[in-house]
N, C-alpha and C positions, 0 to 999 in steps of 0.2 A: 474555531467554534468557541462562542463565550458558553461559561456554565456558570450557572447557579444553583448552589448544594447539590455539585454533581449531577446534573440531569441537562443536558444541554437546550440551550436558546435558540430557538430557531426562527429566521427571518424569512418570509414568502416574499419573492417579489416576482414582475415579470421584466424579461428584458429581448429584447431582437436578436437575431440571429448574430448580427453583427458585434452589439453587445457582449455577447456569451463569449467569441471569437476572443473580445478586448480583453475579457478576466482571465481568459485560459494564457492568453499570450503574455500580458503582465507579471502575472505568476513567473511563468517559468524566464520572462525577462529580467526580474529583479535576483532570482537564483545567479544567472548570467552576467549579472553586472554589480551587485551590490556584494562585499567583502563579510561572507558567512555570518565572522562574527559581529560584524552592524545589521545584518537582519532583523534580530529582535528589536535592538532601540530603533531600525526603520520601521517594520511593520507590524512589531509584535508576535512575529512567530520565528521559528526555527529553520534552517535550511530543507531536516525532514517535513518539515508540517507544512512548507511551502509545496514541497514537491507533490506529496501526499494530496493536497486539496488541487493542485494544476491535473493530479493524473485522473483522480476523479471528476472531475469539470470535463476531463477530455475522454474519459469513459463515456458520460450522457450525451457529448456531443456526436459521440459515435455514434451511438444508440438512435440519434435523434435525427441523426443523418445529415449535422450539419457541416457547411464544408471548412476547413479548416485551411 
C-alpha cells in the first residue's frame, strides 16, 4: 500500500475471477521462490507485507466464493 502523509492511496480496479486467482498466486509464489532478503529490491515489500496482502486477497476470495 502506497501512503501519502500517512493516509493510504488507494487504487479501484476490476479484474476476473481469473485475474484475482493470478495476484493471489503471484504473491505467495514470489514468498516461495524469491531469497527474503531480495524481496524488497524485487517488489518493494517485505516477506510479512507479502504474505499479509496474499492472505487478504485470499480472505475476499473466499468471501466471494472464488475458486482457487
Amino acid at each position: 500500500m502506497t501512503e501519502l502523509n500517512n493516509v493510504p492511496e488507494f487504487i479501484h480496479l476490476e479484474v476476473t475471477h481469473r485475474e484475482f486467482r493470478y495476484f493471489i498466486s503471484c504473491g505467495l509464489a514470489l514468498v516461495q521462490n524469491v531469497p527474503e532478503d531480495s524481496l524488497p529490491t524485487y517488489c518493494g515489500l517485505t516477506k510479512d507485507e507479502v504474505l499479509e496482502i496474499s492472505i487478504r486477497l485470499r480472505e475476499i476470495a473466499d468471501r466471494l466464493g472464488v475458486d482457487m
